[in-house]
N, C-alpha and C positions, 0 to 999 in steps of 0.2 A: 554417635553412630554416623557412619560414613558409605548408606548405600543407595544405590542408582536402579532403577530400573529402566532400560530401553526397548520399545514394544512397540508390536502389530497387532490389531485381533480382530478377531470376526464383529466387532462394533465397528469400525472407522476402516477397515482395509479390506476390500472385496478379495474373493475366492483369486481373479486373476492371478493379484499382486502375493497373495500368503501360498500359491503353490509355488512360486519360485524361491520363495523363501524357505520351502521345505529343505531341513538337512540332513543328512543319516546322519548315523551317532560317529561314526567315524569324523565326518565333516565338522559335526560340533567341537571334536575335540582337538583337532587340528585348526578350527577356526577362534576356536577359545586359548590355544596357547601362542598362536600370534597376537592376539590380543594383548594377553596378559603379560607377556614379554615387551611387547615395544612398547604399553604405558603402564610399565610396572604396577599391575593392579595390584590390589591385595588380595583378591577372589574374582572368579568370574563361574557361573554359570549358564545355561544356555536350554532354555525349555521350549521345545519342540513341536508340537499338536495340530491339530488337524483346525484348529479354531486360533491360533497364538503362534506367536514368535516371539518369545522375550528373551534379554538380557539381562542377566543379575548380578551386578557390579560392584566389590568394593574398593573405594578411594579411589573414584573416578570421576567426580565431580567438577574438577577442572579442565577435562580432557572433552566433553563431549562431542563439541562439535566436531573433534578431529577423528574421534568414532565414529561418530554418524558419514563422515565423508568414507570412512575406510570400509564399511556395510553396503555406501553406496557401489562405491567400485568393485566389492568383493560379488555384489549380484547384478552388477551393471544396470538399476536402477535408477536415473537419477530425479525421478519424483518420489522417493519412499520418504523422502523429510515430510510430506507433503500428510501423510498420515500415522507419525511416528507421535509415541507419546511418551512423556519422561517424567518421573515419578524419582524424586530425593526424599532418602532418610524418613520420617514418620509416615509419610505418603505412603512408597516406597516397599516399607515393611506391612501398612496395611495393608496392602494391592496382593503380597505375597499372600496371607492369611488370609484375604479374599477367596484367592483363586486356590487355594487348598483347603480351604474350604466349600467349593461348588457355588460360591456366590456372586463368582464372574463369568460362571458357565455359559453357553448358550439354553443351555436344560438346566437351570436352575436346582440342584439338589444332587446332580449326578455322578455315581463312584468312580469313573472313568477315570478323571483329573486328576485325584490324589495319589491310586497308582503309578502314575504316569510322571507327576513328579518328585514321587521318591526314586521311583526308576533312574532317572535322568540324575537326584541325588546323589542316591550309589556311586554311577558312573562315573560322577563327574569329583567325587570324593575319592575312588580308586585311582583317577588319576593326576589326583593331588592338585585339584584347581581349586576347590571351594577357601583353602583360607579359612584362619578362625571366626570371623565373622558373620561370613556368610553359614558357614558349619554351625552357629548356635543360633542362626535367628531362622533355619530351616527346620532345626531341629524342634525347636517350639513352635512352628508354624503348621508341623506333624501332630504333633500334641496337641494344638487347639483345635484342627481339622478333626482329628478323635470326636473331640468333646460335643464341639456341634453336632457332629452325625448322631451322637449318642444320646445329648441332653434335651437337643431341638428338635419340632417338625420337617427340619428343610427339605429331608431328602423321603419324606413319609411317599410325597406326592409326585415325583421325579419322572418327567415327561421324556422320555429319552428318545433321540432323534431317529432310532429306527421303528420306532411306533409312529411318527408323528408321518414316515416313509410308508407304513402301512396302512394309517388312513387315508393319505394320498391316494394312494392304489384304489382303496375301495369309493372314491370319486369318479375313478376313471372308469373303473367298471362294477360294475351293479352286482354283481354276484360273483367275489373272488373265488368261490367251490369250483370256479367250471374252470377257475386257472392256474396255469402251470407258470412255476418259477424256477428261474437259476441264480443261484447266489456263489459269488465270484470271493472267494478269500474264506479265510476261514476262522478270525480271530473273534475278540468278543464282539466287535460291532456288528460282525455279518451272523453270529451266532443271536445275538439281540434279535434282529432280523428276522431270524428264520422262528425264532419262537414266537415273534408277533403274527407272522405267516402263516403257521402251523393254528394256532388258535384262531385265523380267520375262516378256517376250512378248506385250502387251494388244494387245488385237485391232486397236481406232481410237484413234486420238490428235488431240484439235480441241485450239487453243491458239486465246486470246483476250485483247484489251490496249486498254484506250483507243487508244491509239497503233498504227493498226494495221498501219504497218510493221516494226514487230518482233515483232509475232505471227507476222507471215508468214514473218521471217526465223527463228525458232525452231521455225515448225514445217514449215520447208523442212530444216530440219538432221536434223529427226528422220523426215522424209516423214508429217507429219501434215498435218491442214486449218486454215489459218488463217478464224478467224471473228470478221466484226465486233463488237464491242463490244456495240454497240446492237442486236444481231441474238443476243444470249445466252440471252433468256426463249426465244427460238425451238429453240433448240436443247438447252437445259439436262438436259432429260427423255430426252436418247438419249445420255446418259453413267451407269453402273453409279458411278462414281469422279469426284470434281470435288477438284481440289488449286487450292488460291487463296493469292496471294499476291504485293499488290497495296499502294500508298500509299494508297488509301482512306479517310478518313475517320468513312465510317459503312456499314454492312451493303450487300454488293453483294446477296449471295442472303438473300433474305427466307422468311419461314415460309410465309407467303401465297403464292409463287413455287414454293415446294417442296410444296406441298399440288397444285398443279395438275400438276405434273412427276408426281407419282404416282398421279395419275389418268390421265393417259396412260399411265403403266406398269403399268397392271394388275396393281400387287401384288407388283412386283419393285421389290426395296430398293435406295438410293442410299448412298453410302459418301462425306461430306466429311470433309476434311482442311485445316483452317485453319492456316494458318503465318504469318499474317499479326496484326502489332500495332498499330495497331488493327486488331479483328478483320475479316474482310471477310464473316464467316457468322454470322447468329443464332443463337446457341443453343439458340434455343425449336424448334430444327426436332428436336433427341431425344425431343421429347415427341409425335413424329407417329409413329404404326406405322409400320417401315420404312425408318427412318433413322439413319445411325447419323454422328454428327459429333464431331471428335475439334481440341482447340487447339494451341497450342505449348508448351501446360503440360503436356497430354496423355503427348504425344509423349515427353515430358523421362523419362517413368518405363520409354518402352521405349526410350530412348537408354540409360538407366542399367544397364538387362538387357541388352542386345545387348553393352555391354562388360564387365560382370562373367562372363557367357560366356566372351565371347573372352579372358579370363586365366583361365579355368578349365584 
């Protein structure tokens, strides 16, 4: 067996460095047949996520370093050596089985991951990169991911990051009944979200999506107000709580956006929650009185309390 793992993840690479790393599927598969062309791999994959960046490599073990330079230059990083990790052959295919399994998750048990990488399987078997290799030791790494879910506790107990965003909130403020939330995207994570929301008891619930009929349809499920997209500067300043999480490219809510939200609110504070990789919220808005914005790196340290609790 001849495969390589090449990786980033939310253990050893901060939020900064893994949002530049984000690819759309497009870029994956144009960045994986350059690859695999100039060092004639024998497979190559390429998994994606909000937590991870990996590379799944066959008969590439003599080439590494010449990949790792060509990553660097492809994102004009020249410290990502600096928190890359490489994983050969028995390693390699555990780490797969791991992480399709939920056991390299940040949420430990959570189904997100293994949709995510069959998804990227499909894709990247539709366009004829995986190679026999990689094609059968994915394919069992499906099949034992099953099994765990099925035969074990692991996922009984599955802390998932937009709960762990909702007890956040209920830190910041004492009584989330009296508040109003906008959720920004409309997939399973912002849907996560709004369920953990919904059972806290928040007063209003606006959901918003490029796409705005599935704004509508997520926030008919919860009896919130769907709102257009391009109608969100208008509305932004009458949410206490904004949860975002969005395919985005670059900053939806800006600092300059949240400076004028707070002057219409006379001095009452705003509570973001980013969950989104690339990020969908600047950073710079903690530096304004009154705001208080929290990432997916955040989050990970009350993901990791809320389950050492619960085995207490």
């Amino acid at each position: 067996m001849r495969i390589t793992v090449i990786g980033w993840n939310f253990k050893n690479t901060p939020i900064e460095v893994r949002e530049r790393l984000a690819l759309t599927q497009d870029q994956q598969i144009e960045l994986a047949n350059r690859l695999k062309e100039n060092f004639k791999l024998g497979g190559i994959l390429i998994l994606c996520t909000c937590n991870r960046t990996e590379f799944f490599l066959a008969n590439a073990e003599q080439q590494l370093n010449q990949i790792i330079e060509i990553l660097q230059k492809y994102w004009k990083i020249p410290e990502l050596r600096e928190s890359v990790y490489i994983l050969q052959n028995l390693d390699a295919s555990r780490h797969l089985f791991r992480v399709a399994s939920s056991l390299d998750s940040m949420v430990l048990g959570e189904p997100q991951i293994l949709g995510q990488l069959k998804d990227t399987f499909n894709y990247f078997s539709e366009a004829e990169l995986t190679g026999k290799l990689l094609h059968s030791l994915f394919t069992r790494a499906f099949s034992t991911a099953k099994r765990v879910r099925t035969e074990t506790s692991v996922a009984s107990n599955a802390v998932s990051v937009s709960y762990a965003a909702v007890e956040l909130a209920k830190h910041i403020f004492e009584d989330l009944s009296k508040q109003s939330v906008i959720v920004i995207g409309a997939g399973e994570m912002a849907e996560l979200a709004v369920h953990h929301m919904m059972r806290s008891g928040i007063s209003q619930l606006f959901v918003t999506n490029r796409t705005f009929a599935s704004a509508a349809k997520l926030a008919e499920k919860f009896q919130g107000l769907a709102v257009p997209f391009e109608h969100l500067n208008r509305h932004l300043h009458q949410a206490d709580i904004v949860i975002s999480s969005t395919g985005s490219r670059k900053y939806i809510i800006t600092q300059e956006l949240v400076k004028k939200c707070l002057v219409k609110r006379m001095g009452n504070p705003m509570f973001f929650i980013d969950i989104a990789v690339p990020r969908d919220i600047d950073p710079e808005i903690n530096m304004l009185h009154g705001t208080f914005c929290y990432d997916i790196d955040d989050l990970q340290t009350i993901v990791s309390r809320i389950n050492i609790l619960s085995e207490l």
